[in-house]
C-alpha positions in Angstrom: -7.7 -13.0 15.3 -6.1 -12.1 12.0 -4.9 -8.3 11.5 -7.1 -6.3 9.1 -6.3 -5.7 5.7 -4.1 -2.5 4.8 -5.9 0.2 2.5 -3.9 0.7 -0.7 -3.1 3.9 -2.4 -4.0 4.4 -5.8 -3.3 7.2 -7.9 -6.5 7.1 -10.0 -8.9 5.1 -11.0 -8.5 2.7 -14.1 -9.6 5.2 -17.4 -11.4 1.9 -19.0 -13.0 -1.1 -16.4 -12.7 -3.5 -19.2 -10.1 -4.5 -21.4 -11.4 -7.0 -24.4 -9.5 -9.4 -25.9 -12.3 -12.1 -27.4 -15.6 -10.6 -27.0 -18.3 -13.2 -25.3 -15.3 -15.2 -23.8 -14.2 -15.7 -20.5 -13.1 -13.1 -17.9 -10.3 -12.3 -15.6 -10.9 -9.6 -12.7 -7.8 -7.9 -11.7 -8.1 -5.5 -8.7 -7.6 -2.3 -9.2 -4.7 -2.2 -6.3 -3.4 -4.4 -9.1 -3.5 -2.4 -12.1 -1.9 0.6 -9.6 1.0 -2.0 -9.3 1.5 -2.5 -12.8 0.7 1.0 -13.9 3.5 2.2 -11.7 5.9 -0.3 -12.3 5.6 -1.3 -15.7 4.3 1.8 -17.2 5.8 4.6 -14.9 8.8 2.9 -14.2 9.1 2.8 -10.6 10.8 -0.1 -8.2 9.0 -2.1 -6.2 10.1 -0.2 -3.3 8.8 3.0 -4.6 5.9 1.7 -5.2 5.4 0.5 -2.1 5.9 3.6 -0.9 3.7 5.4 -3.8 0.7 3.1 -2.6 1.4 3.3 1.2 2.2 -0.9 2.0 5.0 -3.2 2.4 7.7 -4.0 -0.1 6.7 -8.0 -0.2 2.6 -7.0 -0.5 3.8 -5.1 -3.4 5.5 -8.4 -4.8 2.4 -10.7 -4.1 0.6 -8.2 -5.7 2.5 -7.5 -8.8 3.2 -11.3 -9.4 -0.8 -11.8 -8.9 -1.4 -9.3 -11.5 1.6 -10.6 -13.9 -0.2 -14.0 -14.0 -3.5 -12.7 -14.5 -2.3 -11.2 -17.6 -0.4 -13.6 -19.1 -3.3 -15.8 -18.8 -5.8 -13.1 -21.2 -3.1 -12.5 -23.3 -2.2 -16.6 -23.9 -6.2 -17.6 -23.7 -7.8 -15.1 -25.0 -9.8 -13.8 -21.7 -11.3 -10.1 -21.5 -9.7 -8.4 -18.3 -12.0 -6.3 -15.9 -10.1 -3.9 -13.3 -12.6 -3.8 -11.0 -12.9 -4.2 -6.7 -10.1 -4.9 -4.2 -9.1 -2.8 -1.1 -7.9 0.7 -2.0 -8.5 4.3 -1.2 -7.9 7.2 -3.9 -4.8 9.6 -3.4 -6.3 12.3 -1.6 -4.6 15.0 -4.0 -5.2 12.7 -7.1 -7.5 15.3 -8.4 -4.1 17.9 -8.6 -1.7 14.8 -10.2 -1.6 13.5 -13.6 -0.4 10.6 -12.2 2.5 10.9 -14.6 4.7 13.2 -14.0 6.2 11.6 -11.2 7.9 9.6 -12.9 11.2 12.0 -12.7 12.8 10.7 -8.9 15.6 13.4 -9.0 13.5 15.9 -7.1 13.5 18.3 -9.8 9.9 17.3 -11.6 8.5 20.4 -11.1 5.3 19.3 -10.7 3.7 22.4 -11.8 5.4 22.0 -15.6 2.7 19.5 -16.2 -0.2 21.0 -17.9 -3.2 18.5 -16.1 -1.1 18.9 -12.9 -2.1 21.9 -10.4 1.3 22.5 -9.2 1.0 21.0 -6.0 4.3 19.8 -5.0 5.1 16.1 -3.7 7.7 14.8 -1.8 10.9 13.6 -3.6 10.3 9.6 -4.6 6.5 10.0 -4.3 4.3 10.4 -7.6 1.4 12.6 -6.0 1.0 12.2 -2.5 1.3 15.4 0.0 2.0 14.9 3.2 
């Protein structure tokens, strides 16, 4: 019997579902587990370890799924395909309402989480974006 499938945890849910290159062409779905991955590695900045960490899985899950999402996107960019974030198995940060979702992009401890003017002040743990314990 095969072991279940790990929730992963996002930080928020993607702003737009659909990202249009060529209106009326073909489509790509990326998962939004994979648009976490490459909203926090490529846009926040963080290592794949702390992003595994961020989204609560292994290191190597965090690979398969940033190299999944990496190929998905070369392929809209190179043909022309409309990108839809949309499905896979996640749960939402339970203090994502409190968290940008940005400002943990400062790993030194010293963010302040509370300087952030859509953040509540809710303070996370040092090499975590939003999560409280």
């Amino acid at each position: 019997m095969a072991r279940p499938k790990k929730s992963r945890r996002i930080c928020m849910q993607p702003q737009s579902a659909e990202f249009n290159v060529s209106p009326g062409g073909k489509t790509i779905s990326l998962s939004v587990d994979e648009y976490e991955a490459v909203r926090l590695i490529d846009y926040i900045g963080l290592t794949q370890n702390d992003c595994a960490k961020q989204m609560d899985v292994a290191r190597t899950t965090i690979t398969a799924i940033y190299d999944s999402a990496k190929y998905k996107l070369a392929d809209s960019l190179i043909n022309h395909k409309t990108v839809k974030a949309e499905g896979g198995d996640y749960m939402l940060c339970p203090n994502s309402k409190y968290c940008c979702g940005k400002c943990g992009q400062n790993r030194c401890g010293k963010c302040h989480h509370g300087d952030c003017d859509l953040c509540s002040g809710i303070f996370h743990e040092r090499g975590r974006e939003c999560f409280v314990l």
